[in-house]
Structures are given as structure tokens and as C-alpha cells.
C-alpha positions, 0 to 999 in steps of 0.5 A, a space after each residue: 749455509 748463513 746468508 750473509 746480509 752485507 753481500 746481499 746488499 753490497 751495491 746498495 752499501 757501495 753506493 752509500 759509502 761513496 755518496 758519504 765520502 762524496 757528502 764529506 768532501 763537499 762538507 770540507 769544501 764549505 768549511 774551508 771556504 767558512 775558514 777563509 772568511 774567518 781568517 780575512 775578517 780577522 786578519 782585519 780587526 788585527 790591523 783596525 786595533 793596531 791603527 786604533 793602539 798605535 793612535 790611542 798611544 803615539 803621543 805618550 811616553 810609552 810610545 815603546 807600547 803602542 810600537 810593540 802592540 801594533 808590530 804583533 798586532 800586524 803580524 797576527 794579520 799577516 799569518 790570519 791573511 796567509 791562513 787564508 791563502 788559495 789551496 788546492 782542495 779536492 772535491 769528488 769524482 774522478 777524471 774520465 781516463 780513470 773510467 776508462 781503465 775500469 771498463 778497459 778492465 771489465 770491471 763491475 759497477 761495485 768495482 767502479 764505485 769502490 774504487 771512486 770511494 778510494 779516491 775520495 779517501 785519499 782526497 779526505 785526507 789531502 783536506 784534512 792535512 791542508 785544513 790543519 795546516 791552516 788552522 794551525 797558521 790561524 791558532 798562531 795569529 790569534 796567540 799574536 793578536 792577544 800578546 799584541 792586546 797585552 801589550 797595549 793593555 800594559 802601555 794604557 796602564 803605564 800611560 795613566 800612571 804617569 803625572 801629565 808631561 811624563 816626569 815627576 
């Protein structure tokens, strides 16, 4: 008979699965967090470059520009703030009822553990799908943010193309 290495050191390699689902859980955490930071900074900047081109322009003749840029430019900070919304992460571990249906069952320590493991799969793939989600929103903002600089950037060009007092 063939000793088979995995059933020999199944607690250890249990053990080791659930500590990597738990590191990766936590890894989420902090990234999520590093995510929000990112999102308000930016929802920021938007609305500073929007002030910035909507002052820089208000007297010209291309007023149109500078109303154009600051709309997007705001609304890119609103969905950079909304990628930046509380939600609902989930970390490791369980609640205490579900250890009680373990040892109401009998169940082994391999069993136990196992079954956290499941848990924390299921938890990776809630993060997941919330932090998609958000950084989708976020990807948006940034596509506003760069239709919003254009548009300046066309209002600046058309600003120093025409004489001084806007008319030929």
C-alpha cells in the first residue's frame, strides 16, 4: 500500500489553507481601505481642477467650455466619492453558534477548521465582487475626469485663438 503524504499531514495542510484564506481576507481589508483613500483623494482633485477651469474661463467667451469641464469634472467627484461609500466587508472567523453546531455534531478539529475555510471562501468572494463593483464606479470617475480636462483644454485653445474682446 502507497502512503499517501496528504492524508498524513491533513491537519497541518487544513491548518495552512485556513490561515491562507484568513491572511487573504485581511489582505482585502487593507486594500479596500487603500481604495477609499484613493477614491476621496481624487473625488478632490476633481473638484479643485473644476474651481480652477471654471475660474481660469468664467470671463471669456468660451464660458460654454469652462460650464462643460466643471459639470464633468463634478460629476467625476461624485462617483469617485460614491466608489468610496461604506460597505460591507467580511473578515475571518465565524460566529459562535456555528462552533456549536460543530461540536453538537462531533465533528473533528479537521472538520471544524475545513468548514471556517468554506466560510472564508465564500467571504472572498463576497470582497471580491464589492471591490469590482467599486473600482468599476471609480474606472467611470476617471474616464469623467479626462472628458472634463479635454474639454478645458479645448476652451484654453479657443480662448487664445480669439482677438482680445472676443470679436474680429
Amino acid at each position: 500500500m502507497v502512503n499517501n503524504p496528504i492524508s498524513e499531514n491533513q491537519e497541518q495542510l487544513i491548518s495552512l489553507v485556513y490561515a491562507r484564506t484568513s491572511a487573504r481576507l485581511e489582505s482585502q481589508l487593507q486594500i479596500a481601505t487603500a481604495n477609499d483613500q484613493r477614491s476621496l483623494v481624487f473625488a478632490t482633485i476633481s473638484i479643485a481642477a473644476a474651481a480652477v477651469i471654471f475660474g481660469s474661463l468664467k470671463g471669456s467667451n468660451v464660458v460654454f467650455f469652462a460650464q462643460g469641464s466643471a459639470a464633468f469634472l463634478c460629476v467625476s467627484a461624485f462617483f469617485s466619492a460614491c466608489a468610496a461609500l461604506p460597505q460591507k466587508m467580511f473578515t475571518s472567523g465565524s460566529k459562535s453558534m456555528e462552533l456549536r453546531e460543530f461540536i453538537d455534531c462531533d465533528s473533528s478539529f479537521n472538520e471544524v477548521l475545513l468548514g471556517l475555510s468554506e466560510n472564508n471562501d465564500g467571504y472572498i468572494n463576497n470582497n471580491e465582487f464589492a471591490a469590482k463593483l467599486r473600482t468599476d464606479i471609480y474606472k467611470f470617475s476617471v474616464v469623467l475626469f479626462l472628458v472634463g480636462i479635454l474639454i478645458a483644454l479645448g476652451g484654453f485653445l479657443a480662448f487664445e485663438q480669439m482677438p482680445v474682446g472676443g470679436s474680429k
